[in-house]
C-alpha positions as CSV (number, residue, x, y, z in Angstrom):
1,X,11.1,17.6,-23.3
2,X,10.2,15.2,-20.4
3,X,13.4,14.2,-18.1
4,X,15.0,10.8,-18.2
5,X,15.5,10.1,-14.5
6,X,14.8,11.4,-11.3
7,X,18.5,10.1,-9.7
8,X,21.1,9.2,-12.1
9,X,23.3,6.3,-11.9
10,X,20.7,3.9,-10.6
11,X,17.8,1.6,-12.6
12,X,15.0,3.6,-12.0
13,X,11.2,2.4,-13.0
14,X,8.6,4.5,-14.2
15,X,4.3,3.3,-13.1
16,X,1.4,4.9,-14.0
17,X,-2.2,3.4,-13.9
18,X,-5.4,3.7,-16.1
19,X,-9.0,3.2,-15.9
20,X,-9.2,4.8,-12.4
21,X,-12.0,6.5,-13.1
22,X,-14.1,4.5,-14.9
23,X,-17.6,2.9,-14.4
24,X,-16.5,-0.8,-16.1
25,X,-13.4,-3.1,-16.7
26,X,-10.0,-3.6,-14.6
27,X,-7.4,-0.7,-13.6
28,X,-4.3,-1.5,-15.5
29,X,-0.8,-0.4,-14.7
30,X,2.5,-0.8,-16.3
31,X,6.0,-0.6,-15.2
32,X,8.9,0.5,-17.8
33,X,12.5,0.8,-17.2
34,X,14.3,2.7,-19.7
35,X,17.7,2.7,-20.6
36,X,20.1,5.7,-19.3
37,X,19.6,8.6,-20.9
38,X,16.8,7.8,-23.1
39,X,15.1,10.6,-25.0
40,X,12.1,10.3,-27.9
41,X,10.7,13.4,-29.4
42,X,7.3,12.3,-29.1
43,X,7.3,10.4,-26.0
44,X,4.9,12.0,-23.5
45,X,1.6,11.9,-20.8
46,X,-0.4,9.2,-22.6
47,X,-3.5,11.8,-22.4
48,X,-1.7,14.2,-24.8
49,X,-1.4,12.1,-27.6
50,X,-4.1,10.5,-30.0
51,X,-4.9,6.9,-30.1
52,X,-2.8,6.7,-33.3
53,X,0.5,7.7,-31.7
54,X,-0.3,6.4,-28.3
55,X,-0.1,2.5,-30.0
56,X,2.7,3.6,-32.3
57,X,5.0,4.3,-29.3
58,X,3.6,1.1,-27.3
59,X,5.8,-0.3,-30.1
60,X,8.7,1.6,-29.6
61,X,8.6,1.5,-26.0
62,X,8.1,-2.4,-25.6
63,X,11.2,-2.5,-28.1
64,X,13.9,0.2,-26.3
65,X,13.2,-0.4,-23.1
66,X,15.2,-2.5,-20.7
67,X,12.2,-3.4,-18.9
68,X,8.7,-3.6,-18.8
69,X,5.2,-5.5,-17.6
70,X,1.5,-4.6,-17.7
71,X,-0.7,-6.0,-15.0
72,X,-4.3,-5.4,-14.1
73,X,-6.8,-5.5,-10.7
74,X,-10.6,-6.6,-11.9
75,X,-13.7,-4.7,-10.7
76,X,-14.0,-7.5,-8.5
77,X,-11.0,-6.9,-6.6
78,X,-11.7,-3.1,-6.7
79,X,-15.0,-3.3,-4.9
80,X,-13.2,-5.8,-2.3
81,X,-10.4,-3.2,-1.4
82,X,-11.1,0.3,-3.6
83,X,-9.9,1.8,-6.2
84,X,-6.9,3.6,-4.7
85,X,-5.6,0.6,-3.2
86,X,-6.2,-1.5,-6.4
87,X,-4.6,1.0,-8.3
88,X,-1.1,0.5,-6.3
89,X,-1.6,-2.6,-6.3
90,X,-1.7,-3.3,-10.1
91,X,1.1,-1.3,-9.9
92,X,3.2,-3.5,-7.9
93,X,1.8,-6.7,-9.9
94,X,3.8,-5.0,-12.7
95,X,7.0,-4.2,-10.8
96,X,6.9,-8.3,-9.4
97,X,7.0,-8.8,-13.6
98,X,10.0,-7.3,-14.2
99,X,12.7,-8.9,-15.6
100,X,15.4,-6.4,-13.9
101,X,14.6,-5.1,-10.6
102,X,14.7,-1.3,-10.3
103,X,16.6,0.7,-7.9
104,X,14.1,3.2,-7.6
105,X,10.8,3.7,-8.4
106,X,8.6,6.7,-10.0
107,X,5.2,6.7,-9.4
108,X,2.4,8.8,-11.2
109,X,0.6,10.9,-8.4
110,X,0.8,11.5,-4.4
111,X,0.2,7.6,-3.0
112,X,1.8,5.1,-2.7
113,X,2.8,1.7,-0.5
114,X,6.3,0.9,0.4
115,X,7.3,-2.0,-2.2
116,X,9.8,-4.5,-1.0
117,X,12.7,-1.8,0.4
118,X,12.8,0.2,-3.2
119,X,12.9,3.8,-2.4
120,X,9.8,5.5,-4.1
121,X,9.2,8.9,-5.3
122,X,4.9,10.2,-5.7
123,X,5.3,12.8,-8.7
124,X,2.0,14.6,-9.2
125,X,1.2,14.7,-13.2
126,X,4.2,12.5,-13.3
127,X,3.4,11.5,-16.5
128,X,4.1,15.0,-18.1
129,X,7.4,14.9,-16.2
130,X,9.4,12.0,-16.7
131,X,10.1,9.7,-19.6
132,X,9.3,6.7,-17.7
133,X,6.2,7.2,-16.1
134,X,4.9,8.8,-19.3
135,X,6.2,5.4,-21.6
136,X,4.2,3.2,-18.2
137,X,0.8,5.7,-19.1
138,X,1.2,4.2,-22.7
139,X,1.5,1.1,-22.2
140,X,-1.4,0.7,-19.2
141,X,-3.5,2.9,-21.5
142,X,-3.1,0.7,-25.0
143,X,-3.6,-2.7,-23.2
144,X,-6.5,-1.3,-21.6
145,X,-8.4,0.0,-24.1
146,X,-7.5,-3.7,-25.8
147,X,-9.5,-5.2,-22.9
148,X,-12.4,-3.0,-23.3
149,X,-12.8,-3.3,-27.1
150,X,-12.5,-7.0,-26.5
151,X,-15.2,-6.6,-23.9
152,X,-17.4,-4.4,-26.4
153,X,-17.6,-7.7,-28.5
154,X,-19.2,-8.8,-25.9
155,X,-21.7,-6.2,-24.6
156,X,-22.1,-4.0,-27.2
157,X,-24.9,-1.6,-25.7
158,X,-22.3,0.0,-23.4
159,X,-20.3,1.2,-26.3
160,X,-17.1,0.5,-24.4
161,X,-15.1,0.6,-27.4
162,X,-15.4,4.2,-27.7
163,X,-15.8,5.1,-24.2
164,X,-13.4,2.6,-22.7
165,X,-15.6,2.2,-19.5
166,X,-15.5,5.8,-18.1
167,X,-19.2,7.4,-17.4
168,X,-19.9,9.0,-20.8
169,X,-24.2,9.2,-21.6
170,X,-24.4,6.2,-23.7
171,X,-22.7,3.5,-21.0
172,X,-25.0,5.2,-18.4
173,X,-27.8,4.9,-20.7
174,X,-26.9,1.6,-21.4
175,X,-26.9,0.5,-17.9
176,X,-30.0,2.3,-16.9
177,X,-31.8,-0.4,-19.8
178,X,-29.9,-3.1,-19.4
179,X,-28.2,-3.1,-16.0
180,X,-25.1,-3.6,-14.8
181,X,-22.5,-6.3,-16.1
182,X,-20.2,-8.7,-14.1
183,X,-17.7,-5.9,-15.1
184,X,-18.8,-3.1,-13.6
185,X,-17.6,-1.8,-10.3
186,X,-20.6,-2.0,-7.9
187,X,-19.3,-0.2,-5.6
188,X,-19.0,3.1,-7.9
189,X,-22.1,5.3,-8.6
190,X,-22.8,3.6,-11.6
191,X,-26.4,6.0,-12.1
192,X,-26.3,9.9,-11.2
193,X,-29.5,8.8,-9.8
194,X,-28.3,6.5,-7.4
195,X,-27.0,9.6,-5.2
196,X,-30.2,11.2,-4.9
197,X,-31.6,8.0,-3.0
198,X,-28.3,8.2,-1.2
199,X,-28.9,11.4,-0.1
200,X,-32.7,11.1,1.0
């Protein structure tokens, strides 16, 4: 059973990121305050449940929470400033949307920029740790993978309705025919190929 909060007795807020690794589409990130004490049997890293129950509990999150906002970076932004930054910073775009400000914040992994003067606690796998951090995965995941079906429409040789965006054969395929879109990151290997001229 993940734990409810990190330091009891003050609003604490739970952000986790997804899309970091991918080849195509924004990073998105979520914030989530829950209420004290929360529990929910099922309620857990966002990469541990299927796709069925991941947009079952966006649902219940997004009704039981006290708090909570979504917010992106584009792939043009990431190539402007990198992924780790972006990735903080999409972050931060979704604690500015909070209707209650937090106390204290838990963030998925070991980086992070001081926000405003909320103290901030880095929790590696996080998201397999506490409620909050595991209900933000959800929510960043599930509106993601919104976007990139939504983008599939659009582009359907990249397949990014199954693969989301992340380097699986079929998108690298895909841009080895067709080429790159305005929504991939140029600034990522896009081609395993692409190394090998690096490297010469």
């Amino acid at each position: 059973m993940l734990k409810s909060y990190h330091t009891k007795g003050v609003i604490e807020a739970g952000c986790d990121e997804a899309g970091r690794g991918c080849l195509a589409g924004p990073v998105f990130a979520a914030a989530v305050i829950l209420p004290e004490d929360y529990s929910h049997e099922l309620l857990n890293d966002s990469k541990q449940l299927t796709e069925s129950q991941r947009y079952a509990l966006r649902e219940v999150i997004e009704h039981d929470a006290v708090a909570w906002a979504v917010a992106e970076c584009s792939p043009q932004e990431i190539d402007k400033l990198n992924i780790l930054r972006c990735s903080i910073l999409a972050m931060q775009r979704a604690l500015d949307q909070l209707k209650v400000r937090p106390q204290h914040i838990l963030v998925d992994g070991n980086r992070w920029t001081p926000y405003q003067d909320i103290p901030a606690h880095t929790i590696v796998k996080g998201d397999a740790t506490y409620l909050s951090i595991a209900a933000a995965s959800i929510l960043a995941k599930t509106y993601r993978d919104d976007r990139m079906k939504a983008l599939a429409l659009e582009y359907p040789p990249y397949g990014w309705d199954r693969n989301m965006g992340y380097p699986a054969k079929a998108h690298r395929e895909a841009i080895r025919q067709y080429g790159p879109t305005p929504h991939h990151r140029m600034t990522f290997r896009l081609l395993p190929e692409e190394q090998l001229l690096l490297d010469l």
